[in-house]
Jmol script that loads the backbone (N, CA, C; Angstrom):
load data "model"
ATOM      1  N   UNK A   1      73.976 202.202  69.392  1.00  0.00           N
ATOM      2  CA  UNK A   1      73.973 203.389  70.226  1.00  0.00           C
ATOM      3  C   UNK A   1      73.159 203.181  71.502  1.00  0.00           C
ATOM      4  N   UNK A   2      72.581 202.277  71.401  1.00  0.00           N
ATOM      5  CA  UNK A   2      71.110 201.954  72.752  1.00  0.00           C
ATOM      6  C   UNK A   2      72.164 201.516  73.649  1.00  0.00           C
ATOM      7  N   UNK A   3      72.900 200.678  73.264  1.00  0.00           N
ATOM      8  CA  UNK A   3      74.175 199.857  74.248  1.00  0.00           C
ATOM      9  C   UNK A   3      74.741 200.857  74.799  1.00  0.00           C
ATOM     10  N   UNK A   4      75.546 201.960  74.133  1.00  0.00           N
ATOM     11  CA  UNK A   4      75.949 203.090  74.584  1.00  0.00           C
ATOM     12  C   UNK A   4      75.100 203.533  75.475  1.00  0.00           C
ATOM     13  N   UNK A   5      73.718 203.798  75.439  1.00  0.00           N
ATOM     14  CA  UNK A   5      73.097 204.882  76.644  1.00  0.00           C
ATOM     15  C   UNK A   5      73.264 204.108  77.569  1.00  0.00           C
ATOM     16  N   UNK A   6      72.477 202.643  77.380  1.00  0.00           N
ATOM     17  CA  UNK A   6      72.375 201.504  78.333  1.00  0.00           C
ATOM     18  C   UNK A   6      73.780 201.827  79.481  1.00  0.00           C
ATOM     19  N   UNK A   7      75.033 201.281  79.123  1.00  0.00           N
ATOM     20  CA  UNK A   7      76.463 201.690  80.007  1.00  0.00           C
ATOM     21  C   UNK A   7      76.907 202.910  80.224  1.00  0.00           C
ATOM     22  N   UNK A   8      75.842 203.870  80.252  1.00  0.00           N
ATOM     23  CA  UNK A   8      76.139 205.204  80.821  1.00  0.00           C
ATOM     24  C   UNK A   8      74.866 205.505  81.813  1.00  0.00           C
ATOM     25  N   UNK A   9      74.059 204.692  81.632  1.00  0.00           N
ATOM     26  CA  UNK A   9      73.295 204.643  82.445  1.00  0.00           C
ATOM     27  C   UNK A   9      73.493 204.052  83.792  1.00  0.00           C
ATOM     28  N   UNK A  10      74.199 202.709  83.535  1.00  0.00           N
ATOM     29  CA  UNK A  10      74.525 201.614  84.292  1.00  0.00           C
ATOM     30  C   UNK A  10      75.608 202.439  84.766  1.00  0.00           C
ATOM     31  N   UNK A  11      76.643 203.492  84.425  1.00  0.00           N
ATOM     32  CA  UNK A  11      78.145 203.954  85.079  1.00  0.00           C
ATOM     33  C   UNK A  11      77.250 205.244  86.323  1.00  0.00           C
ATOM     34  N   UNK A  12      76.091 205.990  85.738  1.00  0.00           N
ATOM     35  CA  UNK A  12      75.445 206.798  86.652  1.00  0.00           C
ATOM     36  C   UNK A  12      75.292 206.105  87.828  1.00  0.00           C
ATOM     37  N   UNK A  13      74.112 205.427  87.725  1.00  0.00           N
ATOM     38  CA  UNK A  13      74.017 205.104  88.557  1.00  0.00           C
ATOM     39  C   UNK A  13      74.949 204.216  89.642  1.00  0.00           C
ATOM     40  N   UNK A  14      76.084 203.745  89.274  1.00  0.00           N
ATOM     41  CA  UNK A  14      77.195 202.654  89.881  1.00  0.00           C
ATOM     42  C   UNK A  14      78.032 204.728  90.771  1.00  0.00           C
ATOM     43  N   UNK A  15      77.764 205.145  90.135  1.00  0.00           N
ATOM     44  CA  UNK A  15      78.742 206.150  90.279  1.00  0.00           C
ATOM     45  C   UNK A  15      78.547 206.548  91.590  1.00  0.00           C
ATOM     46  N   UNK A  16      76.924 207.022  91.631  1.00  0.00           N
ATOM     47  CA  UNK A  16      75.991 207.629  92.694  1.00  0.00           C
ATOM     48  C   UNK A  16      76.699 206.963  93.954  1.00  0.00           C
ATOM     49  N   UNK A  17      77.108 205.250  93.953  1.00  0.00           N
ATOM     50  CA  UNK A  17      77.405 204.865  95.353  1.00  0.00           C
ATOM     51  C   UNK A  17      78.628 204.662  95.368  1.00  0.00           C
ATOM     52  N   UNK A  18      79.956 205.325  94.887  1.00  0.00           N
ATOM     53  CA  UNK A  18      80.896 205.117  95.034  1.00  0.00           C
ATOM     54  C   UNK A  18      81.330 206.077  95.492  1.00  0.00           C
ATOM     55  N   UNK A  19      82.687 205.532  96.696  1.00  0.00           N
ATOM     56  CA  UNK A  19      83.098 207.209  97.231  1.00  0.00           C
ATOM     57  C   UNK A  19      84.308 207.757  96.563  1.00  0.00           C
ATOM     58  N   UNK A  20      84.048 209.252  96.531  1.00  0.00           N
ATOM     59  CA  UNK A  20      84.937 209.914  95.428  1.00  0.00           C
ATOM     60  C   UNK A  20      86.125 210.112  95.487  1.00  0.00           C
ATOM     61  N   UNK A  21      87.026 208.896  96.032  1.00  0.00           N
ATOM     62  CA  UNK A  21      88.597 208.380  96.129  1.00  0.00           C
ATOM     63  C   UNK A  21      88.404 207.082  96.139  1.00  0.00           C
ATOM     64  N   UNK A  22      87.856 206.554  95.264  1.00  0.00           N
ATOM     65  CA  UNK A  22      88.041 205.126  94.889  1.00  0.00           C
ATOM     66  C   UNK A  22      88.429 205.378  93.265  1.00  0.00           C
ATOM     67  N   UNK A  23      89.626 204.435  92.712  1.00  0.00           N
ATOM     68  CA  UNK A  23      89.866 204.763  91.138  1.00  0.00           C
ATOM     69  C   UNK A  23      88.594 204.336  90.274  1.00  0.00           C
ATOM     70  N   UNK A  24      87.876 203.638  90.769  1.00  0.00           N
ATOM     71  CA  UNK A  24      86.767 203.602  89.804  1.00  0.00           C
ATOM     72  C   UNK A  24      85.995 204.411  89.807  1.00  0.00           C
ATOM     73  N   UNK A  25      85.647 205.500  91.056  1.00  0.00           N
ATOM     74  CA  UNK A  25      84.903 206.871  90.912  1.00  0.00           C
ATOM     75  C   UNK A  25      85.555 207.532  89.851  1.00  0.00           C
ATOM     76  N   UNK A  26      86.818 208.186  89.908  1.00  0.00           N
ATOM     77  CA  UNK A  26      87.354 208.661  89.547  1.00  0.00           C
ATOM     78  C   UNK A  26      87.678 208.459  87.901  1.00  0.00           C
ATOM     79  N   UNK A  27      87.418 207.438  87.607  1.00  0.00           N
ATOM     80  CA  UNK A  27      87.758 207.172  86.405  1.00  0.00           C
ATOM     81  C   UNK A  27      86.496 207.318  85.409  1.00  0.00           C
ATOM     82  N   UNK A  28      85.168 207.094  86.497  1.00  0.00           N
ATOM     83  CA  UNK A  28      83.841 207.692  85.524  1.00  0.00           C
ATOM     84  C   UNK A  28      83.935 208.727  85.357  1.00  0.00           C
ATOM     85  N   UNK A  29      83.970 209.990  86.809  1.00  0.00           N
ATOM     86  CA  UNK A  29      84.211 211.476  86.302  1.00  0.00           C
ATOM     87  C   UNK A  29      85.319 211.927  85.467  1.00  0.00           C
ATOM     88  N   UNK A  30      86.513 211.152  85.048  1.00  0.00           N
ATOM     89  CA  UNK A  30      87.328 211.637  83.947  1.00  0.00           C
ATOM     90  C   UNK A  30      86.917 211.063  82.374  1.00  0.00           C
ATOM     91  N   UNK A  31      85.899 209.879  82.864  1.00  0.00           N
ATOM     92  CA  UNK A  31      85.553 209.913  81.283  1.00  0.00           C
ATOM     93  C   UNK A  31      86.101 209.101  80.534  1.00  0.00           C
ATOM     94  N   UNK A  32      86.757 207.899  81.245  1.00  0.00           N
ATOM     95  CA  UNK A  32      88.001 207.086  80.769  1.00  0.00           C
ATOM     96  C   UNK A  32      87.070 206.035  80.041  1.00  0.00           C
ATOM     97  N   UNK A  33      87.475 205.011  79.185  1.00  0.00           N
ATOM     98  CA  UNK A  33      86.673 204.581  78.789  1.00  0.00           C
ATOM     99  C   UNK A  33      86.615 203.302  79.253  1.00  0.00           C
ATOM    100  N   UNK A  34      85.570 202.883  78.616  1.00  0.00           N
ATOM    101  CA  UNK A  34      84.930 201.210  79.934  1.00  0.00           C
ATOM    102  C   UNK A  34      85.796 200.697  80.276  1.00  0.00           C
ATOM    103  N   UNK A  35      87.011 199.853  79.318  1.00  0.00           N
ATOM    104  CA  UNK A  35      87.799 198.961  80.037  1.00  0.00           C
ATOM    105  C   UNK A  35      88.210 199.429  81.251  1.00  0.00           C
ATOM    106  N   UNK A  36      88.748 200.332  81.044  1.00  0.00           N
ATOM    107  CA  UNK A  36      89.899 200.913  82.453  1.00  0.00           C
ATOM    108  C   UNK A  36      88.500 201.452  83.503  1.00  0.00           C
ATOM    109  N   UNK A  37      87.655 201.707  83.178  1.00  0.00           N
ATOM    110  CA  UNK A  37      86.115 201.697  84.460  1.00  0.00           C
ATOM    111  C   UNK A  37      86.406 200.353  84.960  1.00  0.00           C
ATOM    112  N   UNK A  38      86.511 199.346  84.247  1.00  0.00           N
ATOM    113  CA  UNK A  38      85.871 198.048  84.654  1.00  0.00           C
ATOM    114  C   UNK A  38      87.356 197.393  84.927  1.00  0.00           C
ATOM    115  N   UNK A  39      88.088 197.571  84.881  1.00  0.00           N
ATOM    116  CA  UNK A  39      89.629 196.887  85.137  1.00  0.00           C
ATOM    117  C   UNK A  39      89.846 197.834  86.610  1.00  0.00           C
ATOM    118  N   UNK A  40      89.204 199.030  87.051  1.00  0.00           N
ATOM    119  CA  UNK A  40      89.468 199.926  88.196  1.00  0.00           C
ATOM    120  C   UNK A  40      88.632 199.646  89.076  1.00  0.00           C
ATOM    121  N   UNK A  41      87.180 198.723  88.670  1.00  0.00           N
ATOM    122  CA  UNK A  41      86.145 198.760  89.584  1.00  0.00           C
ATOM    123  C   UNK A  41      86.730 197.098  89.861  1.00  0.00           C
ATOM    124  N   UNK A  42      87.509 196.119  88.844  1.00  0.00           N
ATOM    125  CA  UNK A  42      88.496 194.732  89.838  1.00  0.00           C
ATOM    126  C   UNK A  42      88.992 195.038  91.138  1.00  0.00           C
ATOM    127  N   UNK A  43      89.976 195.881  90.535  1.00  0.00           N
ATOM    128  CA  UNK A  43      90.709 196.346  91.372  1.00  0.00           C
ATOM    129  C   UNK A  43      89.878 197.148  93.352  1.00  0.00           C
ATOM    130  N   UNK A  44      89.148 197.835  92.585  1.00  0.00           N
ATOM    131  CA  UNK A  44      88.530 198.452  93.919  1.00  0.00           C
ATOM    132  C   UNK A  44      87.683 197.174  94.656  1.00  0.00           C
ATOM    133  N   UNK A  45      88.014 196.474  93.697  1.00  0.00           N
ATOM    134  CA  UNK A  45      87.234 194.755  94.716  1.00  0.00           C
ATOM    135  C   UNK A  45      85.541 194.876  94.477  1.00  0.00           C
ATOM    136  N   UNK A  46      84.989 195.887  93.334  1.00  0.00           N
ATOM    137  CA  UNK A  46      83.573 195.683  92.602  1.00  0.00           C
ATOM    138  C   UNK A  46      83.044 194.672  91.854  1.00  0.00           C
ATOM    139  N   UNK A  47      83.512 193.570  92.144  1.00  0.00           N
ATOM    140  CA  UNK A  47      83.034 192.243  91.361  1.00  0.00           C
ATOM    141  C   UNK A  47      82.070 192.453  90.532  1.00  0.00           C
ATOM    142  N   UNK A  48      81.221 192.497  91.137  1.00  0.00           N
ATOM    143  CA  UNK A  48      79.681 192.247  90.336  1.00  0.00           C
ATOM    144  C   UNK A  48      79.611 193.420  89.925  1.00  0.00           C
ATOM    145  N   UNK A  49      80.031 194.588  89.379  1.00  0.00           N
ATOM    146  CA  UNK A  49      79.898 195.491  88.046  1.00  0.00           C
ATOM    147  C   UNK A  49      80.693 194.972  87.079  1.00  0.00           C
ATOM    148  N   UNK A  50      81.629 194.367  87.250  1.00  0.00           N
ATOM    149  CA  UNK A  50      82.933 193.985  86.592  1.00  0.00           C
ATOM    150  C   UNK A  50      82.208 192.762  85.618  1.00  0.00           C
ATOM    151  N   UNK A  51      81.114 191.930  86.346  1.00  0.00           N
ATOM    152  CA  UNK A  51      80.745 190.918  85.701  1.00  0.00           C
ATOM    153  C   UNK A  51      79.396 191.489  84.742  1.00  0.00           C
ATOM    154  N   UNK A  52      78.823 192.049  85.088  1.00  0.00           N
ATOM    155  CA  UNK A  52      77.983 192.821  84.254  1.00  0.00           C
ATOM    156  C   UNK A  52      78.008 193.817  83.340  1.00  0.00           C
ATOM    157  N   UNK A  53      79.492 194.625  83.299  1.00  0.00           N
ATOM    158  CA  UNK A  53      80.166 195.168  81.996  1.00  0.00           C
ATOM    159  C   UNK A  53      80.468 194.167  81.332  1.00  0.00           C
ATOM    160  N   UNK A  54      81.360 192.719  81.929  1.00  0.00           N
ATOM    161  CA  UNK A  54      81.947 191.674  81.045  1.00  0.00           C
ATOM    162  C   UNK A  54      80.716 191.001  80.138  1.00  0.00           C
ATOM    163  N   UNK A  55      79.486 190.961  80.943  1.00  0.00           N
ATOM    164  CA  UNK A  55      78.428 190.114  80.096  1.00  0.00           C
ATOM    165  C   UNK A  55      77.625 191.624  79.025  1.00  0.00           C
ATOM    166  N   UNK A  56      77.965 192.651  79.278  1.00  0.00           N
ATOM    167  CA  UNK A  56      77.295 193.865  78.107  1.00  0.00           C
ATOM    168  C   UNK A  56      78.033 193.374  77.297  1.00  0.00           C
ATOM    169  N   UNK A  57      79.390 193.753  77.299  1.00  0.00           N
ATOM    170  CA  UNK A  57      80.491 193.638  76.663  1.00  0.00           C
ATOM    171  C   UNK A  57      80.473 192.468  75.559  1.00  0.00           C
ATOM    172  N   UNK A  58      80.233 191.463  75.798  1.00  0.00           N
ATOM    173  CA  UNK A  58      79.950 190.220  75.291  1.00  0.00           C
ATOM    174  C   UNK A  58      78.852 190.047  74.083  1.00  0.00           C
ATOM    175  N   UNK A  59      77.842 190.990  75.126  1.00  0.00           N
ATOM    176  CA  UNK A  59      76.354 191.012  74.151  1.00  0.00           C
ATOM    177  C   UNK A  59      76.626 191.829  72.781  1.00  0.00           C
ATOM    178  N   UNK A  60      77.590 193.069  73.219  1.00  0.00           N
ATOM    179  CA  UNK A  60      77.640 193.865  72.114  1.00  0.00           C
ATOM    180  C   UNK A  60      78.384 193.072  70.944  1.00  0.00           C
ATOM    181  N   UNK A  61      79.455 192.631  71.728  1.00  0.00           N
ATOM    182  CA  UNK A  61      80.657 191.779  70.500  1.00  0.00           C
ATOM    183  C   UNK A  61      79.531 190.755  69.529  1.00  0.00           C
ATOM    184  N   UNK A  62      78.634 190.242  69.743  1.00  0.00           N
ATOM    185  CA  UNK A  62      77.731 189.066  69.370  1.00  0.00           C
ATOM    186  C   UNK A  62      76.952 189.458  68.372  1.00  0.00           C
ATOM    187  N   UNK A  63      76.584 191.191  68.650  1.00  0.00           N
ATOM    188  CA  UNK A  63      75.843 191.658  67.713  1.00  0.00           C
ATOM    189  C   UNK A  63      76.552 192.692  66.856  1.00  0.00           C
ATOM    190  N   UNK A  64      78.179 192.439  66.883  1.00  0.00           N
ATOM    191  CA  UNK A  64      79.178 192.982  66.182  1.00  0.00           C
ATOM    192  C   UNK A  64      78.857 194.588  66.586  1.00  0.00           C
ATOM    193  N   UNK A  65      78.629 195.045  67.301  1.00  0.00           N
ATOM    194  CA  UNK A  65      78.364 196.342  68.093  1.00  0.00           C
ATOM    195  C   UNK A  65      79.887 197.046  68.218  1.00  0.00           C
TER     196      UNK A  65
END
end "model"
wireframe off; spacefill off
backbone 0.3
color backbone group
């Protein structure tokens, strides 16, 4: 569950600087869940969130999360 706050923490704050017609804004305020955050923030050309969900993502799978 810590992982959980952790990537809602990390989506707040990513959120704060995104403008609110980009699909990855949009997809935090609907609530969608990570992949499609992080497959929308590729797309919007957000690299480096994309790589830092991929390495959470990773951590959790490791600790069967």
């Amino acid at each position: 569950m810590e992982q959980d706050t952790d990537l809602k923490g990390l989506l707040t704050e990513f959120r704060q600087i995104l403008p609110a017609q980009c699909k990855t804004a949009q997809a935090i305020d609907a609530e969608e869940p990570f992949e499609r955050i992080a497959l929308n923030a590729v797309e919007d050309g957000y690299i480096e969130f994309s790589q830092r969900f991929t390495q959470f993502m990773e951590v959790c799978l490791r600790r069967g999360m």
